[in-house]
N, C-alpha and C positions, 0 to 999 in steps of 0.2 A: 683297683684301677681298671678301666676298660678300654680295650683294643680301638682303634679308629674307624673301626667298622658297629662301636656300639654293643660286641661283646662282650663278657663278662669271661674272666678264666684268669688263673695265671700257669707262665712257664718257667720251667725247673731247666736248669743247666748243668750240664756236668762235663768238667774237661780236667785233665791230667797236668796242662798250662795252665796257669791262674791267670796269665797276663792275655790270654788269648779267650779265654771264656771271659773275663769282665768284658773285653771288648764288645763281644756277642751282648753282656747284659745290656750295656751301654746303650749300642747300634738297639735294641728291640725299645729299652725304656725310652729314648729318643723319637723313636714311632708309635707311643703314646700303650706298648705293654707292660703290663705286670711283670718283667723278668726277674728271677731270683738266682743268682749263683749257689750252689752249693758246693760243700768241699768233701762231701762221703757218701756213699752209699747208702749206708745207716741211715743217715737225715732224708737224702732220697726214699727210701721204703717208708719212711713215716709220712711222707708227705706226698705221696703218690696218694693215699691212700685218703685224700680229700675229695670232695666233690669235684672244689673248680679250678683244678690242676687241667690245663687244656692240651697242652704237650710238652714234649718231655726233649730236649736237645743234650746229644750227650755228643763230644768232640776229643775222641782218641788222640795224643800226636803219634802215637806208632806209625809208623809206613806200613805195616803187616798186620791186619787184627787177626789171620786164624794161622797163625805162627806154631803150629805144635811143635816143631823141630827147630827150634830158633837157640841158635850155641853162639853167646858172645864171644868177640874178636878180646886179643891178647892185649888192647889196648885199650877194651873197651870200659869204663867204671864202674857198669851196673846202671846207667842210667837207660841202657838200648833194653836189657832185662824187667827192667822196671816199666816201661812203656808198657811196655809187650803183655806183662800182667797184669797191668791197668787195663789195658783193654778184652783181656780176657774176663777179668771181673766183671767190664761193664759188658759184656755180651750176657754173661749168666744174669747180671741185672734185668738186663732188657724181656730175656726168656723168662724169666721169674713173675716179674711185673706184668706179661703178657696172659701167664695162664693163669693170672687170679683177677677168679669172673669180672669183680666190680671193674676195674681195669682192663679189660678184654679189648676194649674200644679205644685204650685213650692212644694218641697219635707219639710215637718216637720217630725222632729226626736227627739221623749218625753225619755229622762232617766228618770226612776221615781224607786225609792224603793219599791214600791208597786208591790205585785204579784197577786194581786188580777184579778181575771178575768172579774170583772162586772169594773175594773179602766180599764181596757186594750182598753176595748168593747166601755167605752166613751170615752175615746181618739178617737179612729176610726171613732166612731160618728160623732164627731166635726171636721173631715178633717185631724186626725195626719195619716202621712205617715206609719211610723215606732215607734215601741214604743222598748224599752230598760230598761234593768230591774239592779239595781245594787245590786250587785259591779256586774261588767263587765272585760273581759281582752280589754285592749288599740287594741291590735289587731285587736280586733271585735267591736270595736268602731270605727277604721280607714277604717276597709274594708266597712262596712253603709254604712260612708262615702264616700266611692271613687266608692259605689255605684250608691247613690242618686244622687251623681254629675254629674257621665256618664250620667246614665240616664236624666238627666235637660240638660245636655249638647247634648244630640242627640235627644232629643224634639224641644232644641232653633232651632239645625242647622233644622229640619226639617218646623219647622214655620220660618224661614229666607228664605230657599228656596221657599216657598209658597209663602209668599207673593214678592220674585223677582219675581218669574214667572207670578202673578198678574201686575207689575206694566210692565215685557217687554209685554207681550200680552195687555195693554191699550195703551204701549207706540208704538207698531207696529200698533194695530188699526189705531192710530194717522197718522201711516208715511206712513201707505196703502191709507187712506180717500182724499189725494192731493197732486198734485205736486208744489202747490204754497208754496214757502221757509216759506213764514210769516204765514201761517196756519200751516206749519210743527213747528216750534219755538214756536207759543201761546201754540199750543195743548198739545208739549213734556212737557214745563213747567209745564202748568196746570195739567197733569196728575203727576209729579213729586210733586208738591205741596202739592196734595190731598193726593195720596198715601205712601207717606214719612211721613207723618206728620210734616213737616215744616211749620214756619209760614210767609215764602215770599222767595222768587227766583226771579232771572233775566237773561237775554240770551243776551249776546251780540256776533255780529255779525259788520266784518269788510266790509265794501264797495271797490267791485272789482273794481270802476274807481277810485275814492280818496285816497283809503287804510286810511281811517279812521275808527276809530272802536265806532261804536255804539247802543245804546240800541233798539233793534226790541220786546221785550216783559222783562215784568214785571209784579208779583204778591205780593201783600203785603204791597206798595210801596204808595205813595202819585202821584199825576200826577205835583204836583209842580215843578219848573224849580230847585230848591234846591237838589230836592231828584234825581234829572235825572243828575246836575252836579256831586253830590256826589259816586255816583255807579260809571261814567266815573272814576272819581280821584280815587275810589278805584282798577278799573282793570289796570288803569298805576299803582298799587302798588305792585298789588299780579302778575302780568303778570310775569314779572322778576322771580318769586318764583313757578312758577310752571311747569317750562322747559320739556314742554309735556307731565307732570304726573298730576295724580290728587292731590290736597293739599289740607287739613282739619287743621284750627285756631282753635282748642277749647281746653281753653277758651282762647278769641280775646286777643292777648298782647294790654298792653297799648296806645303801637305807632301806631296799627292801626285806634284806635277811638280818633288820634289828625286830624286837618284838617277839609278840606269840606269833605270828608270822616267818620268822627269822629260821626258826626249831624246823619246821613243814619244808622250808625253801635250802636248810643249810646242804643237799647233795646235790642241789640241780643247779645246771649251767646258765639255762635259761628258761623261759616259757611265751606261750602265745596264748591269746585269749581273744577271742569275740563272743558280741553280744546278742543274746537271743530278744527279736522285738516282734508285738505284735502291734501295726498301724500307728507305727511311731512310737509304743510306748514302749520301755526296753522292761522286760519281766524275768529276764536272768542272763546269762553267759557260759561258756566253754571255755575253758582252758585246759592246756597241754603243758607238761614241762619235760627238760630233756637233759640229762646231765651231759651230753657230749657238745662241741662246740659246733658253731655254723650248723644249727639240728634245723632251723626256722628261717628259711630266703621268701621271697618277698611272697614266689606265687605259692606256699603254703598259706601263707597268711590269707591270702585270698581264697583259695581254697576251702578253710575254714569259717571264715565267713559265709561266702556260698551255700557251706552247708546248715550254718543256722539259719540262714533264709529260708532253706527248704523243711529244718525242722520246726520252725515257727510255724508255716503255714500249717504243719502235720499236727502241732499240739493245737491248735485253734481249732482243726475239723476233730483233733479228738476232744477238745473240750464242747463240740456242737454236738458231738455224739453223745457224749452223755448228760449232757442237759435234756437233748431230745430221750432219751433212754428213760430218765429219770421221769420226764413227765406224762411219756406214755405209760408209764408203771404205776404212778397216780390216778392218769385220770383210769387206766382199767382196775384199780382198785376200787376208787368212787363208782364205776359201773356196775363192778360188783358185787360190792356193799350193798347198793341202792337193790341190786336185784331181789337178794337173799333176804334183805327187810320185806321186801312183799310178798313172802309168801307164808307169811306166820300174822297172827292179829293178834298173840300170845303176850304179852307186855315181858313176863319173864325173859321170854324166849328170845325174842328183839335186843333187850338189852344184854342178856348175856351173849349174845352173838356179837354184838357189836363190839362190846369190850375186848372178846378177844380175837375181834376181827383187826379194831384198830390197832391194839397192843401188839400186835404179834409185824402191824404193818411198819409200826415208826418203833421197832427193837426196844420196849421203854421196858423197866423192872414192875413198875406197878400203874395196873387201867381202872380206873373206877367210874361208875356214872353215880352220879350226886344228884 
């Protein structure tokens, strides 16, 4: 679900009162966010560690978070001790979540009853973004909110852009380094592998005398005859389903990983593919596959596409190159033939020259003149 500002994210909750964190779900799902309560820590560290986790609200009831001397009263139950260590836990949470890089960024927002300034000052400490003090108006609880979000939301886009522009300047490297098709095909892949973070791709590529379509490069993959039938049977699958656009499976439906297809696809969670065209006509495609979840959001897909745009163009000038290559090497052979005939009037000598002029030009086993 998306924020009413039209981002993308959700928010994790964490409070010690169950009846008092629903409430916060409530109050945000209400304002058209993704809220999730959670009930541990544990589930928290697993789930921080998503993409589009946008901030993090974590709601102490202690009155004291940085309590080190804190001695319950003679009547008290264990429920003032119990606070108390909840909230220390979620501080080491917060410090923890903070210094691991992927997370470095993402926004935490402490409610706490405490007005204390030496509680404010360790929040801050241990990586809390924003700290909030109760009772609060809902207002100014929503507005944080649609703070912290923008803000996580115009950090992502700017580390998305960064790293496209890493991977088209590795990927143009690639297409400037040769005009040979099958170095352009390894290199784009290989560099799509590494910088994607996927764990295997393959390029398939149709042949202009046969019009068969088949595998020129593969990463991830076994070299076995299995796993090279298996990719074939999967692009007669997905071929049909991507009518010139890019398509992303995640997560794979069932009826993809039946077949010799099934065996190739049984580790991966999901995959993307776009199609390589030159002037409308589609002459192969790219795919990636990823066994981890949410591996493929929309502007990868894009992305990828983009870049068989740019490698279509690159195999077209390298298929003009060697056409042109190929016929300059004809016609200077015909120049040279023609040369080397006139300067003998020998009939032997003519024709033996020629046989293993021509023999030697078109690699044949046996030249004879008749």
């Amino acid at each position: 679900m998306s924020n009413p500002n039209g981002l993308e994210g959700r928010i994790l909750i964490l409070g010690d009162e169950t009846k008092s964190a629903r409430a916060i779900e409530r109050l945000l799902a209400a304002s058209g966010y993704a809220a999730h309560y959670l009930t541990s820590f544990e589930t928290a560290r697993q789930q921080v560690t998503s993409p589009d986790i946008a901030l993090v609200i974590i709601e102490p009831s202690a009155s004291r978070l940085n309590d080190k001397y804190y001695e319950p009263s003679a009547d008290d139950s264990g429920d003032g001790l119990r606070r108390i260590e909840w909230a220390r836990e979620a501080l080491c949470f917060c410090e923890e979540t903070k210094s691991n890089r992927p997370n470095s960024e993402l926004p935490i927002l402490v409610i706490s009853k405490s007005q204390r300034t030496q509680d404010k000052v360790a929040c801050l400490n241990r990586g809390v973004t924003d700290y909030l003090t109760r009772p609060y108006q809902r207002a100014e609880l929503l507005s944080r909110v649609r703070s912290h979000v923008r803000a996580w939301r115009n950090e992502r886009e700017r580390t998305e852009r960064f790293e496209q522009l890493n991977v088209f300047h590795a990927v143009s490297s690639v297409l400037t380094s040769s005009l040979e098709p099958d170095v352009l095909l390894e290199g784009t892949l290989s560099v799509l592998v590494n910088h994607l973070s996927v764990d295997a791709g393959v390029v398939y590529l149709r042949n202009a005398d046969t019009l068969q379509m088949s595998i020129v490069a593969a990463e991830g993959f076994s070299e076995g005859e299995s796993d090279h039938t298996g990719l074939l049977d999967l692009h007669s699958r997905i071929a049909p389903l991507m009518q010139g656009q890019p398509l992303v499976l995640e997560p794979l439906p069932d009826s993809a990983k039946k077949g010799i297809a099934g065996d190739v696809l049984a580790n991966f969670h999901g995959l993307v593919c776009a199609p390589i065209g030159l002037k409308g006509n589609i002459i192969g495609a790219i795919c990636l596959f990823s066994n981890k979840e949410s591996a493929f959001p929309r502007q990868q897909s894009a992305l990828l596409s983009t870049i068989c745009n740019q490698l279509s163009v690159a195999i077209e000038n390298a298929r003009l190159y060697v056409e042109t290559k190929k016929s300059a090497a004809q016609l200077s052979f015909v120049y040279n033939l023609g040369n080397n005939l006139m300067t003998s009037l020998e009939m032997d000598e003519l024709l033996g020259y020629a046989v293993f002029s021509v023999g030697k030009s078109v690699a044949c086993d046996v030249c004879a003149v008749v």
